[in-house]
N, C-alpha and C positions, 0 to 999 in steps of 0.2 A: 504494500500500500504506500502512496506516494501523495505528499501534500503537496499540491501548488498553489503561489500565490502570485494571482497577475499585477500587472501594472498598476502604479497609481491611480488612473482614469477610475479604474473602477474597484477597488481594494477590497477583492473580495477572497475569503482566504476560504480553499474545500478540499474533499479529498476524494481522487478519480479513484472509483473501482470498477469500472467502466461498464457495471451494468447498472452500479449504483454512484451519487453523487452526495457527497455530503457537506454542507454548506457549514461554513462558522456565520452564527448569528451574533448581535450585540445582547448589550445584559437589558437593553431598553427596547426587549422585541417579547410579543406574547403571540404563541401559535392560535388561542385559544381567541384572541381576539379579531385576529385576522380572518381566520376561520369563520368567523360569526360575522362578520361585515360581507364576506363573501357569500356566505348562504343566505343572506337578505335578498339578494337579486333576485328579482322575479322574472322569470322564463327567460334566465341567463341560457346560451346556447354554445358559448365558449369555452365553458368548462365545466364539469360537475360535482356535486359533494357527496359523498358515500363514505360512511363511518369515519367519518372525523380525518377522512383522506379529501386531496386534490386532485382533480384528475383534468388532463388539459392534452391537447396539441401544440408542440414547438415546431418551431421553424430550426433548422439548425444548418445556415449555412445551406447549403446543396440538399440538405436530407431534413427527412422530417421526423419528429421520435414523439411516442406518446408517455405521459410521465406520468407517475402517482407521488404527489407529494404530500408529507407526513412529517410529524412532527418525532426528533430523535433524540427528546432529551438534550440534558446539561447544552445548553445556549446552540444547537443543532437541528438541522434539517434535513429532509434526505429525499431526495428526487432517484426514484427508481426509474428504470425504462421499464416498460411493456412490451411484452411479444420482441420481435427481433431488429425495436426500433433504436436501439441504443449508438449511437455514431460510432462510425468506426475508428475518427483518427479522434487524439486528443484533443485537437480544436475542434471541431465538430460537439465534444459533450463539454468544452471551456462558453461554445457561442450559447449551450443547454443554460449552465451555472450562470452564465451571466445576464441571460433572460428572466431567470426567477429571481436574481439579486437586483435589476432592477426594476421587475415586478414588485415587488416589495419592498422597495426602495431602503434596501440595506446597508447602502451607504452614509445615509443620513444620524448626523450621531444627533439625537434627539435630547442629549442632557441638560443644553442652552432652553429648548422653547419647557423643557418640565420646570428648570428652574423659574422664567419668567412667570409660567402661567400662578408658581402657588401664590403670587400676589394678586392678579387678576380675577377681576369680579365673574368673569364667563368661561374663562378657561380653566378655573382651577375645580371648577365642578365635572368640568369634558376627560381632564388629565385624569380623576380620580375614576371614571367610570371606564376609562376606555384606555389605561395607563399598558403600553407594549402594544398599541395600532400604529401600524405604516399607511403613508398614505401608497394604497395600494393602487397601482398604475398602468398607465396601457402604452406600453412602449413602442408600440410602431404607431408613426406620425398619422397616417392615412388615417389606422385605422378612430384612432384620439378624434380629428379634425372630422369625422364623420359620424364619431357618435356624441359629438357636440354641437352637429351639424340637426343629426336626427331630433337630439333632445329638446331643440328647442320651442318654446311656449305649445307645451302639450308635457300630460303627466309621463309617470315615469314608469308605469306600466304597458301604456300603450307604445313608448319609444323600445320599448325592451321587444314587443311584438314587432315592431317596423324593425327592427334591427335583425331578428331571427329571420324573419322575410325575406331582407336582403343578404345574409350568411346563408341560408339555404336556398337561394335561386340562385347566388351566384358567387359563392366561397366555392371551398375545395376539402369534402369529407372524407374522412379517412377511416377505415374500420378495421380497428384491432381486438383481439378476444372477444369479440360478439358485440361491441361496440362502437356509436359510430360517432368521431370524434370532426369539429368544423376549425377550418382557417378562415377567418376572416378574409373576406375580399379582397386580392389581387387589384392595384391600381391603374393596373394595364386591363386589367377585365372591365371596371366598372366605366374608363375612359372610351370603352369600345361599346358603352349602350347610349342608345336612345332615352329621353326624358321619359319619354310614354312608357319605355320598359321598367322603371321604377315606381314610374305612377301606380301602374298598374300592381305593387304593393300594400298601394294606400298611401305613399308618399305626395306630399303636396308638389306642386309643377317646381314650385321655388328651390324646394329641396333638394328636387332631383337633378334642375340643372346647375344646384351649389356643387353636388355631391361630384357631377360628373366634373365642374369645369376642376375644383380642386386634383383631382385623380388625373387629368388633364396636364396640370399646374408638375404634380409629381413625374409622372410618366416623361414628358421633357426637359426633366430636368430644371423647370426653374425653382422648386420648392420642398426644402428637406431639411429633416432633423439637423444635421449637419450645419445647413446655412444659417438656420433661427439661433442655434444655439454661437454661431462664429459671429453673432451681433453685438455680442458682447454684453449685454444688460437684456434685463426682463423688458425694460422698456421701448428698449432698439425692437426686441423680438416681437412686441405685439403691434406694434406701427406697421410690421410687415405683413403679420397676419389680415390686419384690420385693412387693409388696404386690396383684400380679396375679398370678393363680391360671396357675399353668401356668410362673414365672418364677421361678428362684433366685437364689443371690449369683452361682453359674459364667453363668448366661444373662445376669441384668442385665450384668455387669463384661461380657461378651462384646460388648452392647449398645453399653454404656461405649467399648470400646478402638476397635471397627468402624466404628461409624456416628457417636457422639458424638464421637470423637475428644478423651475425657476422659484427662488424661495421667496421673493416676496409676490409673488403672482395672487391677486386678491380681486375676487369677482364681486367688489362692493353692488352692484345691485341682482344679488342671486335671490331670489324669492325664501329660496330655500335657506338662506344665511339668515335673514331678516324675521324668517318664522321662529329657527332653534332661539335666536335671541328675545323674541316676544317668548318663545315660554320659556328658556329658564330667566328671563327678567321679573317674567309673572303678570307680564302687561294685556291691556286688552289692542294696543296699537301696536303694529310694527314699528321698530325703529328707522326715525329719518334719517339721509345719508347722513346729514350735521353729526348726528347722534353717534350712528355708527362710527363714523370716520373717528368723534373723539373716543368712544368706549375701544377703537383699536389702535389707540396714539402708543402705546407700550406692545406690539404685534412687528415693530419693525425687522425684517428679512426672515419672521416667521407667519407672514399673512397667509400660508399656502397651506400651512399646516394647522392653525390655526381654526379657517373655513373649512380645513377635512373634518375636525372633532367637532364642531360644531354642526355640521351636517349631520353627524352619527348621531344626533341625537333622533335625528329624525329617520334618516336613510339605516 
């Protein structure tokens, strides 16, 4: 057995057994809670819960692996492969490990925003409930910018249905041990339909030609995790976003907290931010932005994470 630990970019330290992978976690990560934010999802189609296990499809480079991930004890994780999807070279199950670490955004040393919250009137109630939650993420850009794309002003059960719609009319399933596991949609597939072919999901006209021109935007190369994040600042990056048709300040910043992992990325007018704050304030009004903006003057370059615990109260 052989420990590797990659590069600074993403300082994730595991250990290959090449049919199994086992991650080092921080002391400020709980399985149990992540777990529980994940099985909230209703008619999630990405991955599934079965006995207090993960079960998903990765991407890995050239090959694709199906994984059971589970929690292994003392600050540990363990992403098994399935059936005889295991990679065969060591990068191949390095591009696995680095998926689920930032999935889970296990890089982020979380001891700064626990310390700010125990002074804080809304955070210190979020940290005690929900203490060892990642803000857990969706790392391929496309797939982020189009379910932030879907989610918009409509609930979040029906965007969970439009989403399944569009994963299984035009993802890429895979079935392993009697299972049948989805990728998310290709941005060269989805740039190759017509508006009508999405509508015909339920998708609004608007939506569908946000969805295509973005996947569009990808596919040529003007538009990638890569370039938002070479902008240098959370703020360079969402000027960029905001500047595509189909993308506001709630979708960029949503872009921002998910997939960029930009920490002060904060969707001051989320509905949803503004409700967790009406109840645990106890209020019968939402908070106004004036309000908001000062109850998060002590949130500074933790506004991303912040608005995840406070969602949890609701999501």
């Amino acid at each position: 057995m052989k420990s590797y630990t990659q590069d600074q970019a993403w300082d994730c330290s595991w250990e290959d057994q090449e049919q199994v992978l086992t991650l080092s976690l921080p002391q400020e990560f709980s399985f149990s809670q992540n777990l529980d934010y994940l099985a909230g999802a209703p008619n999630e189609c990405l991955f599934h819960i079965k006995n207090g296990r993960i079960y998903r499809a990765i991407p890995a480079g050239e090959e694709l692996s199906i994984v059971e991930i589970s929690d292994a004890g003392k600050n540990a994780m363990a992403v098994r492969f399935l059936g005889d999807t295991a990679p065969k070279s060591k990068e191949g199950r390095a591009a696995v490990a680095r998926y689920v670490h930032d999935w889970f955004d296990l890089g982020t040393d979380l001891r700064p925003f626990y310390k700010l919250a125990k002074t804080d009137v809304l955070l210190q109630r979020a940290v005690d409930s929900f203490y060892g939650l990642r803000n857990v993420g969706i790392p391929d850009l496309f797939e982020a910018i189009s379910w932030g794309i879907i989610g918009q002003q409509i609930n979040m059960s029906f965007a969970y249905t439009l989403k399944r719609r569009m994963v299984e009319s035009f993802g890429t399933p895979v079935t392993c041990e009697g299972e049948v596991y989805w990728l998310f949609p290709d941005p060269e597939r989805i740039a190759a339909l017509r508006p009508e072919e999405l509508q015909e999901l339920k998708m609004t006209a608007k939506k569908s030609e946000y969805l295509i021109d973005v996947a569009r935007l990808i596919v040529e190369g003007k538009l990638s995790k890569e370039q938002l994040l070479a902008a240098g600042t959370g703020r360079a990056a969402e000027k960029q976003l905001v500047q595509i048709r189909g993308i506001g300040p709630w979708t960029a910043n949503y872009v921002l907290m998910r997939c960029l992992r930009i920490p002060s990325a904060f969707p001051i007018d989320d509905v949803g931010l503004h409700n967790a704050i009406k109840y645990l304030l106890g209020t019968d009004e939402k908070p106004t932005k004036e309000e908001l903006i000062r109850l998060s003057t002590g949130w500074t370059n933790w506004e991303s994470y912040a608005t995840f615990y406070l969602w949890r109260f609701l999501y």
